[in-house]
C-alpha positions in Angstrom: 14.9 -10.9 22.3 12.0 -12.1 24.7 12.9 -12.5 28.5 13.1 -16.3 28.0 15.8 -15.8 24.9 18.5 -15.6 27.0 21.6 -15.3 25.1 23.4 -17.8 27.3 20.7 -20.4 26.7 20.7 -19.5 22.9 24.9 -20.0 23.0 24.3 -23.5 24.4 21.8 -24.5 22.5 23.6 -23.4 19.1 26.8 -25.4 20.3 25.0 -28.4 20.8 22.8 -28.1 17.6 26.1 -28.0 15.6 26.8 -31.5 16.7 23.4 -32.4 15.2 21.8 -32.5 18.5 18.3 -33.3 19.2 15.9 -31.2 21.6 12.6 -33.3 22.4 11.4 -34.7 19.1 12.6 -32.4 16.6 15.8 -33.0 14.7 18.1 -29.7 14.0 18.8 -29.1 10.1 22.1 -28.6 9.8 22.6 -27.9 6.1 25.2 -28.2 3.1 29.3 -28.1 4.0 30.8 -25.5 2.5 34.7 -25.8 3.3 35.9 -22.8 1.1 38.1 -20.0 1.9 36.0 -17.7 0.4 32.7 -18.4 2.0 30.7 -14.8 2.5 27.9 -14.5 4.7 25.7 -11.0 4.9 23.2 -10.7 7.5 20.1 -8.4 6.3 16.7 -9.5 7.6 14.6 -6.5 7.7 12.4 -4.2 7.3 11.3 -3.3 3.6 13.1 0.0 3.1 16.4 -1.1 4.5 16.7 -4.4 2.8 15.9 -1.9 -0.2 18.6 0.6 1.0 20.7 -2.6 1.4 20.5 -3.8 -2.1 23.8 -1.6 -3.6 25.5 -2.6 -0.5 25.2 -6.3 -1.2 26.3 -5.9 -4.9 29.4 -4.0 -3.7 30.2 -6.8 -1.3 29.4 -9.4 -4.3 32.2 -7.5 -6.2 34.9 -6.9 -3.8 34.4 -10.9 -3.4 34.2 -12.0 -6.9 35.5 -15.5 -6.6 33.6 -16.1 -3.2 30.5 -17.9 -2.8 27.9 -15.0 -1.3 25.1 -16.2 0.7 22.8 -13.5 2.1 20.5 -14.5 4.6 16.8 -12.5 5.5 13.4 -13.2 6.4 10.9 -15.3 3.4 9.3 -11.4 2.7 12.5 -10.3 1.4 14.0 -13.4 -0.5 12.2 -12.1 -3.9 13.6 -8.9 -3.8 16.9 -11.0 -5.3 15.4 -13.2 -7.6 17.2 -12.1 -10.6 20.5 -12.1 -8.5 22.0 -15.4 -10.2 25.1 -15.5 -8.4 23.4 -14.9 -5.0 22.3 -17.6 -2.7 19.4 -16.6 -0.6 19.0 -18.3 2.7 15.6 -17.7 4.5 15.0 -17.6 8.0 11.8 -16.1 10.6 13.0 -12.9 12.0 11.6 -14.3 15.3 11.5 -16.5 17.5 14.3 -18.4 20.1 14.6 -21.9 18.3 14.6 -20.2 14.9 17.5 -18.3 16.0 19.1 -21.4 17.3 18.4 -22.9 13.9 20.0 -20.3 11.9 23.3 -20.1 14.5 23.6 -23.8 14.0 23.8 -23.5 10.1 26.3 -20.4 10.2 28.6 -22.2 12.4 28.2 -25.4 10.2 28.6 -22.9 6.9 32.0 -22.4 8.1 31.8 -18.8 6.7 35.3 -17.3 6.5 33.8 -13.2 6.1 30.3 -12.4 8.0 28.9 -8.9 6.9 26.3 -8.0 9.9 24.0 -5.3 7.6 21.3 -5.7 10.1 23.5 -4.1 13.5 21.0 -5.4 16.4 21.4 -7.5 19.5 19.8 -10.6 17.3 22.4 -10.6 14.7 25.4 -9.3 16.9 25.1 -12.6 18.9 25.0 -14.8 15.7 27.8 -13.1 14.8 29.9 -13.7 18.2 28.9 -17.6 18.3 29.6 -18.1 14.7 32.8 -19.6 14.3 34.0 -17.1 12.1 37.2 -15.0 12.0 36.2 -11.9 10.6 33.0 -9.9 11.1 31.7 -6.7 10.1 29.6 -4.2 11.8 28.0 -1.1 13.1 29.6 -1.2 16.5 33.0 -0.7 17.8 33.3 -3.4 20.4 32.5 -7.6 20.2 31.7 -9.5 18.4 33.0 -7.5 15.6 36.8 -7.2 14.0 36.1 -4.9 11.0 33.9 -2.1 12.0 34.3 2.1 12.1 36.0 3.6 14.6 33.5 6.2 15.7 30.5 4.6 17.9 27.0 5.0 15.8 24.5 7.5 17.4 22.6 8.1 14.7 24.7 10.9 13.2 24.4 10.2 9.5 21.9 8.9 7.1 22.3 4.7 8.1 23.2 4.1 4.3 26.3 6.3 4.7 27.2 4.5 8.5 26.8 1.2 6.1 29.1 2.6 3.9 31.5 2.9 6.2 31.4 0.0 7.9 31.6 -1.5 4.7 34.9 0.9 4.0 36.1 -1.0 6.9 36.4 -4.3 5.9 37.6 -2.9 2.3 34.9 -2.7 0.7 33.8 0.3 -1.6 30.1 1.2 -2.7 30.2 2.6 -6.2 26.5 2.8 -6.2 24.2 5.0 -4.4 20.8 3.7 -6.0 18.3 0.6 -5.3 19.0 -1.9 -7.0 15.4 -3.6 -7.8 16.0 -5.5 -11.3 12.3 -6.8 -12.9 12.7 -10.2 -15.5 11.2 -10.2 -18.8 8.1 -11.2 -17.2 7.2 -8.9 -14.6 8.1 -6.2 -17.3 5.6 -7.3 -19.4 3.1 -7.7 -16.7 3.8 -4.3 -15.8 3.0 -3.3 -19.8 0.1 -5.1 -20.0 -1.6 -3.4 -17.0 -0.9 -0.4 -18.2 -2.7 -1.2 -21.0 -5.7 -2.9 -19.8 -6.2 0.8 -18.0 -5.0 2.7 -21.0 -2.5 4.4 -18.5 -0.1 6.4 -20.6 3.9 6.4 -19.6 4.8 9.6 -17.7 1.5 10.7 -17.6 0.2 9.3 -13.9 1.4 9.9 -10.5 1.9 7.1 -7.6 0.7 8.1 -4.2 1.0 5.9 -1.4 -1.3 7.3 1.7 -0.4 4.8 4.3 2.5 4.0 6.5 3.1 1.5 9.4 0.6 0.7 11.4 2.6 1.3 14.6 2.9 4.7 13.3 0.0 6.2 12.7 1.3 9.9 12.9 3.4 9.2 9.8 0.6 9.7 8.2 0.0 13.1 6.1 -3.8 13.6 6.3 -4.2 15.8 3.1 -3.8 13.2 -0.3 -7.3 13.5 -1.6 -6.7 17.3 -1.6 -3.3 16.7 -3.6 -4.9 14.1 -6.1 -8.0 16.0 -6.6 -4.9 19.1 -8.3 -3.2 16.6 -9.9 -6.4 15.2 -11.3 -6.9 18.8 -12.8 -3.4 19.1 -14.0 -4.1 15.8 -16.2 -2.5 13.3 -14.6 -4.2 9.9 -13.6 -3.5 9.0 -10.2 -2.6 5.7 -9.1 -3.1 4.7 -5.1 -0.5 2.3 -4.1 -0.4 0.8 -0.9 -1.0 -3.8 1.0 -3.7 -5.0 2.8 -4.4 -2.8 5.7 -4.4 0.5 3.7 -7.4 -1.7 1.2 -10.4 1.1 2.9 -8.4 3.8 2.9 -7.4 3.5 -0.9 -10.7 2.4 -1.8 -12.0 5.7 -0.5 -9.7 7.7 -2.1 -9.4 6.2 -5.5 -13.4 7.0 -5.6 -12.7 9.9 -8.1 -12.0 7.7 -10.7 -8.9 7.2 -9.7 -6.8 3.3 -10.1 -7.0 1.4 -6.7 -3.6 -0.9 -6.9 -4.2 -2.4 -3.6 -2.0 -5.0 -3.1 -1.7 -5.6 -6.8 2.3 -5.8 -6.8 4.9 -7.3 -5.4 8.5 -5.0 -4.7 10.0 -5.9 -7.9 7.0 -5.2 -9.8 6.2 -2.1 -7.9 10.2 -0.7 -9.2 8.9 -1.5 -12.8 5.7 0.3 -12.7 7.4 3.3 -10.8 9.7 3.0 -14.0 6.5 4.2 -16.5 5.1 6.8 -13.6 6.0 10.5 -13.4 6.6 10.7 -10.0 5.7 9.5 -6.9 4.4 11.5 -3.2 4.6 8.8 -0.4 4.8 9.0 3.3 8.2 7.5 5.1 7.7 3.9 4.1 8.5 1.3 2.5 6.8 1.8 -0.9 8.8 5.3 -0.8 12.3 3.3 -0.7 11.1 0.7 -3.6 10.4 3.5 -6.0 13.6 5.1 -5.7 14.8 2.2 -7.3 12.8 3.3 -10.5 15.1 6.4 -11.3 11.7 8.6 -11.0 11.3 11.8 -8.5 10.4 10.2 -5.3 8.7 12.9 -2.7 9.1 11.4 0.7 6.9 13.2 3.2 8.7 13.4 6.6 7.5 15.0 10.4 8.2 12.5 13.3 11.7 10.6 11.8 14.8 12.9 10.9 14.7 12.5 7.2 18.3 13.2 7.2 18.9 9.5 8.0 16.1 8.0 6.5 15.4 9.6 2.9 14.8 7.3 -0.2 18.2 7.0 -1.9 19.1 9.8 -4.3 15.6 11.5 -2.9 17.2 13.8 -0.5 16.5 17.4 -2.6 13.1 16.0 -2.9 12.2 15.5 0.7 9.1 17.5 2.2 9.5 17.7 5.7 6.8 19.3 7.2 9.3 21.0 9.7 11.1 23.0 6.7 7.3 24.0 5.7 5.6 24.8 9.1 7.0 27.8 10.9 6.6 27.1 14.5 9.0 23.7 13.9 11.8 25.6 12.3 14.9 24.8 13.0 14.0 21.1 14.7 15.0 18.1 13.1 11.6 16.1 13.9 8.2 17.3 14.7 4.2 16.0 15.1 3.8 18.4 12.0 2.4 16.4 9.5 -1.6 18.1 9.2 0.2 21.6 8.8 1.7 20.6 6.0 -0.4 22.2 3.3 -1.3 21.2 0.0 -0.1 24.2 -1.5 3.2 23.7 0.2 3.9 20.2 -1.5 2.4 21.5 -4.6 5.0 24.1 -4.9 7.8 21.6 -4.3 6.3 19.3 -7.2 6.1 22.6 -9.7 9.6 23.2 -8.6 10.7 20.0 -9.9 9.2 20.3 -12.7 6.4 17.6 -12.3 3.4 19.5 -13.6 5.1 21.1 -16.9 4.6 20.4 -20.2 0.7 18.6 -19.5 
């Protein structure tokens, strides 16, 4: 929240825009009435990997309330992610920004939500919570605005899908699965078959790599992939460089060796179909790394600066290659500016371990 988003000025503001106030010329939406009992909000607006993470959270709320209406709200980026969700309304919203936040207070409090799930757990979405006019809200924190939360205070102790599972646990709720949930439609399923076609790329027999990461984080970043593709290319398998618009040079130079470049080619729901037909995948910690858990494939997240203990792909965590279990003089830290140590040979080994370059 900028210096100018106070939350006192937001909390005036919100009250007066559920009276269907104006402010200058612009006229507040305030959106449908929905006067049920069993009226479910969940709060999840970002960022790629933990609306991902989020996904078999939100199907576990969707069946502990089975005869509510479930509306989840998060940023336009996200929405498709729940396409082939039928019984899920999606309610979009900018992350940012004072008046959208106004906006979006103003149509929870007209909602009249009876349950408010706060999956997101920052200042933002703790203050939507504590002027929304609802009863009962869950969350991270044990203090306001929130009535169903854990009792121990979150510092980070646990991997934040577990903490969401128990703040979930709070409120009742129980999370039988421990997977993305990424569904593709017929479509995008046959989109998926006929690229693989069109490059005569054989089912099991190619490898995703996804070289970038954040561009805020830079030294998440493991400097060594055209070494790794170049064994893989010798082992048999194609290789496949996966990655949006500001990894376009980098991919370009790596997928040189005859490699595919998929720049920017899919969207997440696609991306969990192809990852479906692929051997495996070796990513940094990002987003594409989360979405391809979702494909039931072996998923080698490369970790140094974050703990992967709280931020492994789902399911992934006997897969992880953190550079500090591979480089001597970090042993025994949870984090460390390791990455360039991390040899090819080292990663390698984990892959023939798993199995990945048998039976070629």
């Amino acid at each position: 929240m900028r210096a100018n988003e106070t939350p006192l000025a937001m909390a005036v503001v919100c009250f007066d825009q559920t009276r269907g106030e104006t402010s200058g010329d612009f006229v507040w939406p305030i959106g449908n009435d929905h006067n049920r009992m069993n009226n479910i909000l969940v709060i999840k607006l970002g960022a790629l990997g933990d609306v991902v993470m989020a996904t078999p959270l939100i199907d576990a709320i969707m069946r502990h309330h089975a005869n509510a209406a479930v509306t989840l709200v998060t940023t336009p980026a996200f929405a498709p992610i729940f396409t082939a969700w039928p019984t899920l309304a999606v309610h979009q919203t900018a992350r940012r920004g004072l008046w959208n936040m106004v906006a979006l207070c103003a149509w929870i409090r007209h909602q009249r939500f009876s349950r408010i799930y706060d999956l997101q757990g920052n200042d933002r979405s703790a203050l939507l919570c504590a002027l929304s006019g609802t009863a009962e809200r869950v969350g991270n924190h044990p203090r306001f605005p929130y009535t169903h939360h854990p009792t121990e205070r979150w510092r980070g102790q646990s991997h934040i899908f577990d903490r969401l599972c128990a703040v979930l646990a709070a409120a009742g709720v129980t999370v039988p699965v421990r997977t993305p949930l990424l569904p593709a439609d017929p479509a995008t399923q046959g989109h998926i078959q006929a690229w693989l076609a069109l490059h005569a790329i054989e089912p099991r027999r190619f490898v995703l790599l996804h070289a970038g990461a954040s561009a805020l984080r830079p030294d998440k970043r493991w400097p060594h992939f055209a070494a790794l593709a170049a064994h893989l290319r010798t082992a048999g398998l194609r290789i496949v460089w996966l990655g949006a618009a500001p990894e376009r040079d980098l991919n370009a130079a790596l997928a040189s060796a005859a490699d595919i470049d998929a720049t920017g080619l899919f969207d997440i729901i696609a991306l969990a179909e192809l990852g479906r037909h692929a051997r495996c995948a070796v990513t940094n910690d990002s987003g594409p790394m989360h979405v391809l858990a979702a494909a039931g494939i072996p998923v080698f997240g490369l970790f140094g600066p974050s703990d992967w203990r709280r931020n492994h792909a789902l399911g992934q965590a006997t897969r992880v290659i953190a550079c500090v279990d591979h480089v001597a003089a970090y042993g025994g830290q949870r984090t460390g500016d390791c990455l360039s140590l991390l040899t090819v040979d080292r990663v390698l080994a984990v892959l023939e371990r798993e199995g990945i370059l048998d039976g070629l």
